[in-house]
N, C-alpha and C positions, 0 to 999 in steps of 0.2 A: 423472470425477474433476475437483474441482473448487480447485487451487492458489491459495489465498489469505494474504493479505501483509495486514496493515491496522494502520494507527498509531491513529486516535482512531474508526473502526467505521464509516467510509462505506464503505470498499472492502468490510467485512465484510456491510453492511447489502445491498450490489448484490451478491455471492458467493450470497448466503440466496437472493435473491430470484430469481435465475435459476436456483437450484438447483429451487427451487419450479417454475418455468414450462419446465424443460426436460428430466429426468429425473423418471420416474417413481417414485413409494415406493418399486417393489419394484425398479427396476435396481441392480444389484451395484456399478456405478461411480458411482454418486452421490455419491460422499463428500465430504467438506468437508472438504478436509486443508490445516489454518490450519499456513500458514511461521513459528514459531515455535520458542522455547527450544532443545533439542537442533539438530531440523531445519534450525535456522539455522546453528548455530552449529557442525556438524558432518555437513554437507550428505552430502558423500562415504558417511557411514555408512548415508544412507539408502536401503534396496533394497525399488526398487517395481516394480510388472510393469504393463503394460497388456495390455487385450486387443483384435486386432484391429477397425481401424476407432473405436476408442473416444472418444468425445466429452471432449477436456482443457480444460479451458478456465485462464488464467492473468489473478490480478483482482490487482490490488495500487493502491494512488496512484501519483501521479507527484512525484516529485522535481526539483525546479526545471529544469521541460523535458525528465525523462528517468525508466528505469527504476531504484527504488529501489537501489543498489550489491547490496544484501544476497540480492534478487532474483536478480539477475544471476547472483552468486556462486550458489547453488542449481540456477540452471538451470544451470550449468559444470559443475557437480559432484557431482549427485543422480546414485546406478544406478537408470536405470530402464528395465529389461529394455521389447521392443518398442513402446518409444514411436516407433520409427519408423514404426510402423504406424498410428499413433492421428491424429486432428485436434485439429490445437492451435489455440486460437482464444484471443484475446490481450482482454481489458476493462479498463481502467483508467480512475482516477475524479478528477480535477482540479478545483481553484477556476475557473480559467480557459480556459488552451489545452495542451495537450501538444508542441509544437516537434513534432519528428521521433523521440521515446519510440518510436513505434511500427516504427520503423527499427533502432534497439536490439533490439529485440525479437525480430524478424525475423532481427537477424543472429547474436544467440545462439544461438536454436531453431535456426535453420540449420547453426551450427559443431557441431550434437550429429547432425548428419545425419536432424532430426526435419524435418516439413513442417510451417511457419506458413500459417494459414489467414487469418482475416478478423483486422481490430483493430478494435476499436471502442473511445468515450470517451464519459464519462457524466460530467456536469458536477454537482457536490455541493460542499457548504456549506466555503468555506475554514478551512486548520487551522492553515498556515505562519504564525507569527508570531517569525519568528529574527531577522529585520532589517527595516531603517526603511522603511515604507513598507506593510509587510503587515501582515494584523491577522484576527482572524476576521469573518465577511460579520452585519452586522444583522441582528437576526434576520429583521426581514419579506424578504429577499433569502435569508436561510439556508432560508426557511419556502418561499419561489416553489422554490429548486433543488429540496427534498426535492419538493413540488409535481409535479415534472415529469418525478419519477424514473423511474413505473409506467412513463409512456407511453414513454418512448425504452428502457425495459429489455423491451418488448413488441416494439418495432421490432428489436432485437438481437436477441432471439429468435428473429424471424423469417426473419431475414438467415442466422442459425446453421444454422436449419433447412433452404433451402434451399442451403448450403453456400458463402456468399458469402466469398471471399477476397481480399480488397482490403483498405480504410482506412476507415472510415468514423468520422471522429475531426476534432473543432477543433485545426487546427493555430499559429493565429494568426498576429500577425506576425513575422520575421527567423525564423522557424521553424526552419531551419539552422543558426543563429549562438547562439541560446539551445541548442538539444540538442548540438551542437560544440564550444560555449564558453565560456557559458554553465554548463551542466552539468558539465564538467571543472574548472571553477575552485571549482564549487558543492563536489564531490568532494574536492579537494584543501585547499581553506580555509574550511567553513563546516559540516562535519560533524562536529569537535571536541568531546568533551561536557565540556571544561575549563569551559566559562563555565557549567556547569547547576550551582545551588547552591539552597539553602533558606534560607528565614523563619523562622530559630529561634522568634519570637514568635507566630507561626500554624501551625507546624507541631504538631499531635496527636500525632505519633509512630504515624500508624495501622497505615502501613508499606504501604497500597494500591502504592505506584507500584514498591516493592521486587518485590509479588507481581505484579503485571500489566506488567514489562516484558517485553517479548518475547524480548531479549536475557541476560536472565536477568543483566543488566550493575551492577543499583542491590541494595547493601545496607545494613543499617541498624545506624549505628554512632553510639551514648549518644543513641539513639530520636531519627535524624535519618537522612536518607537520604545514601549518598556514590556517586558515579556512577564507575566505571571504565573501561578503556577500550572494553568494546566496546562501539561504540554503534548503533544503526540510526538516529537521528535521527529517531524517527518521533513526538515528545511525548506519544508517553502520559500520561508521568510530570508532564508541565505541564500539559495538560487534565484529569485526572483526579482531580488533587488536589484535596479538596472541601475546602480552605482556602484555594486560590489562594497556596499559601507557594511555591512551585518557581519562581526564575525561571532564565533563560537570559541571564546578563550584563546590562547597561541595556538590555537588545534586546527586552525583557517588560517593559518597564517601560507603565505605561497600558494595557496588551494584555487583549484579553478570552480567555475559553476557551469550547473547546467540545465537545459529547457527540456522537456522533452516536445518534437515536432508538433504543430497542429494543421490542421487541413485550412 
C-alpha cells in the first residue's frame, strides 16, 4: 500500500514511480490510496487491514520543515487492522531540506504502536509561494530536480529492499529550530485560507480548483470560487488555475506557478 498526500503532483509523481519499481502488477497491496476528500477529512471512518509483513510506504511534501498537519491527523486516526505487522517506510519530497519531518514521522507511526522503517527525501521543483522570499524554482533548475528524480527514486528502492531503517534525507541547517519552531509557528499562523481570493477579471468560472481540492473545502459562488475553513494549504487551487486569477493576499503577488509533469 502505497499512502499518498500531494498538493501540486510531485509527491504524486514519486508515489507512481516507486509504485512501478517496487510492487509487482499482480501483488494485491499495490495500491495507490491518494489521502484525499473523505479520507481526509474523516480519517477515523476509514477501515483498512494490512497483511502481514506488508510493504507501507507513506509519500507526502514537506511543510515548512515538517509533516503536512493533515497527514499527521490520518496517521492518528485511520483503523487500520495489523498495521503493526507491516513496514512503514516514510518518502517525502521538498524544494530544499526537511529539518527533522522525518522525526515527526517516526513519532506518530510509533504512538500507533506500528514500526517506522527507513525515511528517505527526494528533492523536486519548489511550490511554496505564501510568503516573501519564496517563489517557484526556474525552470532550468525545476527541469535539473525532475532530472535527477529516476536515479535517487532507484537508490530508495534499493535501500527499501534491503530493508534499510535509518534517515536518509537533507536535513539542512538549524534542522531542529525549523521542525520545533519553525514549523509550529508555520501551523498556528500561516495556514489560514482567509487571504486566498480571486481575479474577478480572469477568473472563467471553470470551477477547476472547486473540483480538484483535496479538501473538498472551495465552492463556487456567482461563477467565482470561495475557500472555507478547512484547508490543507497545499495550492492546488493557486497552481492550477489556468488563468493565474487565485491569489494568496499580496504574498502572490509577482509569483509564478507550477504543474508538476504527467505521463
Amino acid at each position: 500500500m502505497i499512502f499518498c498526500f500531494t498538493g501540486n503532483g510531485n509527491s504524486r509523481l514519486v508515489a507512481e514511480e516507486l509504485q512501478r519499481r517496487l510492487y509487482s502488477p499482480d501483488d494485491p497491496t499495490r495500491q495507490l490510496y491518494m489521502l484525499e476528500a473523505d479520507r481526509l477529512i474523516h480519517p477515523s471512518k476509514q477501515l483498512l487491514e494490512a497483511v502481514d509483513n506488508e510493504l507501507i510506504l507513506w509519500v507526502f511534501p514537506i511543510y515548512s520543515w515538517g509533516v503536512p498537519p493533515v497527514v499527521l491527523r490520518f496517521i492518528d486516526k485511520v483503523k487500520y487492522k495489523g498495521a503493526e505487522h507491516a513496514r512503514h517506510f516514510m518518502v517525502c519530497t521538498c524544494g530544499d531540506d526537511i529539518g527533522r519531518a522525518d522525526d515527526q514521522w517516526r513519532e506518530h507511526i510509533g504512538h500507533r504502536s506500528w514500526i517506522p522503517r527507513g525515511a528517505f527525501s527526494v528533492t523536486m521543483p519548489n511550490t511554496y509561494v505564501c510568503m516573501k522570499g519564496f517563489d517557484v524554482d526556474a525552470p532550468d533548475i525545476a527541469d535539473g530536480k525532475l532530472a535527477a528524480m529516476p536515479k535517487r527514486l532507484e537508490a530508495i528502492k534499493m535501500d527499501i529492499e534491503r530493508g534499510f531503517s535509518e534517515s536518509d534525507v537533507t536535513r539542512g541547517k538549524y534542522a531542529w529550530w525549523k521542525t520545533n519552531l519553525v514549523y509550529t509557528l508555520f501551523r498556528a499562523f500561516k495556514m489560514s485560507p482567509l487571504p486566498f481570493g480571486c481575479d474577478g477579471t480572469k477568473c472563467t468560472s471553470c470551477g477547476l480548483c472547486a473540483r480538484s481540492c483535496p479538501m473538498l473545502n472551495i465552492t463556487m459562488k456567482d461563477g467565482h470560487p470561495q475557500w472555507g475553513p478547512r484547508c490543507a494549504m497545499c495550492l492546488r487551487c493557486y497552481h492550477q488555475c489556468p488563468t493565474h486569477a487565485i491569489f494568496y493576499g499580496k504574498a502572490t503577488e509577482g509569483k509564478g506557478q507550477y504543474r508538476a509533469p504527467r505521463e
